[in-house]
DOLUM-332100 format. One line per field, with one value per residue (C-alpha): x, y, z. Coordinates in nm, 3 decimals, padded with zeros to 5 digits. Each point is the difference from the previous one (the first is absolute). Layout:
xx [X  ...];
yy [Y  ...];
zz [Z  ...];
//
This chain:
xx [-00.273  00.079  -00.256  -00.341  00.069  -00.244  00.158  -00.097  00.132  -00.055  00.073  -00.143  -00.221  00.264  00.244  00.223  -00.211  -00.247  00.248  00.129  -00.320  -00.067  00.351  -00.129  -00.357  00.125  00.285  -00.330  00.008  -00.261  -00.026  -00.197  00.100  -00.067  -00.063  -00.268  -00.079  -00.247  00.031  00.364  -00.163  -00.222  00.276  00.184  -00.413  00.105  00.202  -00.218  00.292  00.026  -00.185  00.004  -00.078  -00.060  00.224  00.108  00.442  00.108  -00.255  00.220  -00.293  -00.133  00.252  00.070  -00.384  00.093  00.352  -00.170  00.112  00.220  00.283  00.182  -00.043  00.159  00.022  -00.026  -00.091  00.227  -00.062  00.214  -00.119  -00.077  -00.235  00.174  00.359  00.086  00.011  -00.285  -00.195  00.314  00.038  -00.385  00.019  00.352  00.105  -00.306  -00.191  00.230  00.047  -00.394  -00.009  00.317  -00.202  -00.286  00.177  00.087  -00.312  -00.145  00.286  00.113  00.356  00.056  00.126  00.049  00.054  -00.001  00.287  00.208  00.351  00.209  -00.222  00.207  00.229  00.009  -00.239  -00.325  -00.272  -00.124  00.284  00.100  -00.322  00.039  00.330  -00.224  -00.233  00.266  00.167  -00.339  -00.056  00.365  -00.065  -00.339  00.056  -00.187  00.097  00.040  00.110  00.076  -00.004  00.154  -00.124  00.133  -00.226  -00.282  -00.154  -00.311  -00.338  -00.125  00.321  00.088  00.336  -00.054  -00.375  00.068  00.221  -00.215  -00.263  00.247  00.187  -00.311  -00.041  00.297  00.293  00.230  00.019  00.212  00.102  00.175  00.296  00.044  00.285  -00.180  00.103  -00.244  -00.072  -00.401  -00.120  -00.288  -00.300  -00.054  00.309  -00.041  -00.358  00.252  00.249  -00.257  -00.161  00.333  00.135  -00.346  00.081  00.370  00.144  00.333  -00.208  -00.063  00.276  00.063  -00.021  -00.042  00.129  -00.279  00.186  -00.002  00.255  00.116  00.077  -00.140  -00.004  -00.317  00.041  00.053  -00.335  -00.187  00.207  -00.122  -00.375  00.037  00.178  -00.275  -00.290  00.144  00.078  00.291  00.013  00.215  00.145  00.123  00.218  -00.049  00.262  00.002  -00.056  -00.338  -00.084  -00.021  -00.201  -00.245  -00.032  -00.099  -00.244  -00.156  -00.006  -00.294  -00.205  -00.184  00.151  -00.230  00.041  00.382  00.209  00.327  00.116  00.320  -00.049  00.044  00.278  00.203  -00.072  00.128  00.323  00.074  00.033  -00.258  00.212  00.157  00.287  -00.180  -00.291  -00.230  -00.250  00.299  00.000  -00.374  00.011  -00.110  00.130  -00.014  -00.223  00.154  -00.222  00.016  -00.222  -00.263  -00.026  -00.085  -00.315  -00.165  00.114  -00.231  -00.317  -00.291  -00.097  -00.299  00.224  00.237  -00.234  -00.169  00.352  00.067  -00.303  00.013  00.370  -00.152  -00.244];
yy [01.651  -00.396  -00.230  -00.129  -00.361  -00.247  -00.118  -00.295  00.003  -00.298  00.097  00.393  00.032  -00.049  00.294  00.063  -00.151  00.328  00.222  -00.141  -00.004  00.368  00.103  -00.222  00.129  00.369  -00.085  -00.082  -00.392  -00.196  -00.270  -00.305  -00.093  -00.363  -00.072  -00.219  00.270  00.216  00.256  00.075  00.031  00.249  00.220  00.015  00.079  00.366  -00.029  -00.023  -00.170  -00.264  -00.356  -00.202  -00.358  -00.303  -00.292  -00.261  00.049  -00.330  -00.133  00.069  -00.099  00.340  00.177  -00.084  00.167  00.297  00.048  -00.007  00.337  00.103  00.179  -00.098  -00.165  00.129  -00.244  00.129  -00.330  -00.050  -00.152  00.077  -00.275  -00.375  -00.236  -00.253  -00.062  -00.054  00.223  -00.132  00.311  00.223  -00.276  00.028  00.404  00.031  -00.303  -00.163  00.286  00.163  -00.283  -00.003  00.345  -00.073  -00.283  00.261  00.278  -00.230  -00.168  00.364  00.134  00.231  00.119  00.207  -00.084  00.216  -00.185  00.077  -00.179  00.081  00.147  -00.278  -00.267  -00.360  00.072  -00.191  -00.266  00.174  -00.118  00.323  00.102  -00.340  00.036  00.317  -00.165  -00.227  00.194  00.240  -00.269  -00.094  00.313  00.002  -00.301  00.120  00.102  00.335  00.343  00.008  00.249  -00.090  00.280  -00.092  00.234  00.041  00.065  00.191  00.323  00.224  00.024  -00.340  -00.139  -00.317  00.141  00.343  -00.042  -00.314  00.101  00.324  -00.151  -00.224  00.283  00.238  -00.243  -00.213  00.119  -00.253  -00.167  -00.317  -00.053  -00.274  00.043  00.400  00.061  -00.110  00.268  00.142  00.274  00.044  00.135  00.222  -00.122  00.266  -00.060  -00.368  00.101  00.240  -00.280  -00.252  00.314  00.074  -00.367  -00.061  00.252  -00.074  -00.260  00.064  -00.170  -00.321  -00.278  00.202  -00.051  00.334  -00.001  00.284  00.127  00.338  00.259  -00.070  -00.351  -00.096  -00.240  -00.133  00.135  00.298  00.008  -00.124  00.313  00.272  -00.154  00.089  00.393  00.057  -00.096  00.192  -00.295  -00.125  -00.351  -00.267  -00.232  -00.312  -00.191  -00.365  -00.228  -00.234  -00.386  00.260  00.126  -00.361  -00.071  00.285  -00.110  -00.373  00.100  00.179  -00.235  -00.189  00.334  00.020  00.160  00.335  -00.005  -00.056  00.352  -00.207  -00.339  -00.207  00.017  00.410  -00.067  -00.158  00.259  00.289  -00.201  00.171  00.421  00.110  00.240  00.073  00.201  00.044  00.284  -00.187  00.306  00.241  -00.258  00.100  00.370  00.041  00.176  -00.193  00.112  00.017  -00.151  00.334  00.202  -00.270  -00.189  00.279  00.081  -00.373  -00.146  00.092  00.124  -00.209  -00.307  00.218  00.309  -00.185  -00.136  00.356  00.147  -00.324  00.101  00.370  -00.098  -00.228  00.249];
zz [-02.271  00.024  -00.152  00.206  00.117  00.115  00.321  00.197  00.384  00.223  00.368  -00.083  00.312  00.248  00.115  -00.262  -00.256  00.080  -00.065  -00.324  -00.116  00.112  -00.209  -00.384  00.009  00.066  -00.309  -00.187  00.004  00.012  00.290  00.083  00.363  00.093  00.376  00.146  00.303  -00.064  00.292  -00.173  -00.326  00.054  00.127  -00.374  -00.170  00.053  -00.301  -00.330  -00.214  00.259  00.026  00.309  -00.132  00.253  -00.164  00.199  -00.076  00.061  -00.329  -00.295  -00.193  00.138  -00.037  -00.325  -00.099  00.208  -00.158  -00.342  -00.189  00.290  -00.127  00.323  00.338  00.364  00.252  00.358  00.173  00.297  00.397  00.278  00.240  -00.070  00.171  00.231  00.016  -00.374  -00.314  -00.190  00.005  -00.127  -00.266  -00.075  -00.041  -00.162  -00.211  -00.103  -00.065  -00.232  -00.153  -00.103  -00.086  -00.235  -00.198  -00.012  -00.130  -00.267  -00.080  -00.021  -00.216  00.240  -00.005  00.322  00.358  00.254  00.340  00.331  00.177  00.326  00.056  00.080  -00.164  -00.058  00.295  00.368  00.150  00.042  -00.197  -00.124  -00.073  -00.212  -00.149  -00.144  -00.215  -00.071  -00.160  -00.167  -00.176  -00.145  -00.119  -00.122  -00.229  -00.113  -00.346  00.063  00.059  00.353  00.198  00.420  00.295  00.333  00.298  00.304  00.291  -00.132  00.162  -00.033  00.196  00.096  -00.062  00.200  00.203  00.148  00.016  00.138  00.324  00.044  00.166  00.182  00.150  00.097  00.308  00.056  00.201  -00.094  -00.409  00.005  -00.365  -00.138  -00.287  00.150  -00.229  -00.333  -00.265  -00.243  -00.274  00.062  -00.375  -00.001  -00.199  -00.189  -00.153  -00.041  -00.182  -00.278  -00.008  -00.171  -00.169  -00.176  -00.083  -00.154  -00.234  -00.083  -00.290  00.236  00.321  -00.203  00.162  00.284  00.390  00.198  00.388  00.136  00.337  00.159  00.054  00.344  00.195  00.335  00.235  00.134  00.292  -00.114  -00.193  00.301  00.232  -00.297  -00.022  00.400  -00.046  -00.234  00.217  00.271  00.246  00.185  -00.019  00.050  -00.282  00.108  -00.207  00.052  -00.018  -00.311  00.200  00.159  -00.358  -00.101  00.295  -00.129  -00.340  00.097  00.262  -00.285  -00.278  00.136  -00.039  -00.316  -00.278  00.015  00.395  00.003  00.089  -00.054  -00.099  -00.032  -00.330  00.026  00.224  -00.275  -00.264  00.271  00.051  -00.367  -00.027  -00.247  -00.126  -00.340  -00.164  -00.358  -00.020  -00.202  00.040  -00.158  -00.293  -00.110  00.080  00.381  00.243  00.360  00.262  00.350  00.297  00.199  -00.264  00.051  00.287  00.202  -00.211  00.072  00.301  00.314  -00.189  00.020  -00.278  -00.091  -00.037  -00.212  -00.236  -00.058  -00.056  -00.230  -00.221  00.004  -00.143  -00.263  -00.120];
//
């Protein structure tokens, strides 16, 4: 049986963060969760070996008191949309945050990293996905033991893509989507949850950046069609030309950042294939879970429904 750890995990209330913490505390782990919303919080109290702890992230004077006898730190803290028309907010999230929680990891003696990053991350014009280099190269040049994991498109129930166009396609007839042929290997959750589960546990993870991707490569399109078989609708998918995708994005951007279904900024980023050739999952031990075995389980039953099922799973 591996060794107890006292883990620290900033971004553990949100949808991946839930299930990572789910995987340590069952491995035995104890967990202090910091998060500053309290309805998210009192979802992880089920779990006796967890703490929820309101701490303000972005303090690394606070951090550094709530890192104190950590035996390691996972950083989960990541936006998809930014406020306005610039990349402050990605640079906010991604590069100056772990850039705090690197000088508080070593004010508080702590020598493990496992971060959160993004398949891809470094490459193109997008400012998420620029930030995310950003941030990688920090934790790169860290001095600690880091270890980096690059996801694809992420799935499970709540997740933000077939959850997302669910609703979309249960009442319109026609779905124009921009960037049609973007490529992806969605990675199930689960096995994102094992991935950090594993690494934490392995000298060999220490130094190493793990591409998370799926077994099987779509297109967005694709995706969107499947989301549409599984509901049990006929719909159709309109691919949008790129000068009208562009059009989309901009008309968007002036949204705020929780209100905005697309930007330009997410235009960018799907102008390069999440997709990779090395099995980053096969590295630590796991064997890939294909879409089809899931999906179909989540997508069409009710919010309420899928946070009972969510719980019972937890239990």
């Amino acid at each position: 049986m591996n060794k107890s750890l006292k883990i620290v995990i900033l971004g553990g209330t949100g949808f991946v963060g839930r299930s990572i913490v789910h995987e340590l505390q069952a491995a035995g782990h104890q967990i202090d969760v910091l998060s500053r919303n309290r309805e998210l919080q009192r979802e992880l109290g089920i779990y006796p070996s967890v703490r929820t702890l309101s701490t303000d992230v972005y303090d690394q004077a606070a951090l550094t008191r709530r890192f104190a006898g950590a035996d390691a730190v996972i950083n989960l803290v990541g936006v998809l949309q930014n406020n306005g028309f610039g990349g402050k907010d990605f640079d906010t999230a991604h590069v100056q945050l772990t850039g705090t929680v690197i000088a508080a990891m070593k004010a508080a003696k702590v020598p493990r990293l496992l971060q959160m990053s993004s398949l891809r991350a470094g490459e193109g014009d997008s400012h998420y996905l620029r930030s995310r280099g950003e941030a990688e190269a920090r934790v790169k040049a860290s001095g600690l033991n880091w270890t980096l994991f690059q996801p694809s498109v992420i799935f499970g129930p709540g997740d933000g893509l077939f959850c997302r166009f669910a609703p979309l396609l249960k009442i319109a007839p026609v779905l124009p989507l921009a960037r049609a042929s973007a490529r992806f290997q969605p990675v199930y959750v689960k096995d994102v949850a094992a991935a950090f589960a594993a690494a934490l546990s392995s000298k060999e993870a220490v130094g190493k950046t793990y591409p998370l991707v799926g077994p099987r490569t779509y297109t967005l399109s694709e995706l969107v069609r499947y989301t549409a078989k599984v509901l049990g609708v006929k719909r159709l998918v309109l691919a949008l030309p790129n000068l009208f995708g562009r059009i989309q994005g901009l008309l968007f951007d002036a949204l705020p950042a929780a209100l905005k279904p697309f930007s330009s900024d997410n235009y960018k980023s799907l102008a390069i294939d999440s997709t990779s050739e090395h099995d980053g999952l096969g590295e630590l031990g796991i064997r890939r879970t294909p879409l089809e075995l899931v999906v179909p389980e989540y997508i069409g039953r009710s919010e309420h429904q899928r946070h009972l099922d969510t719980y019972r799973a937890e239990r």
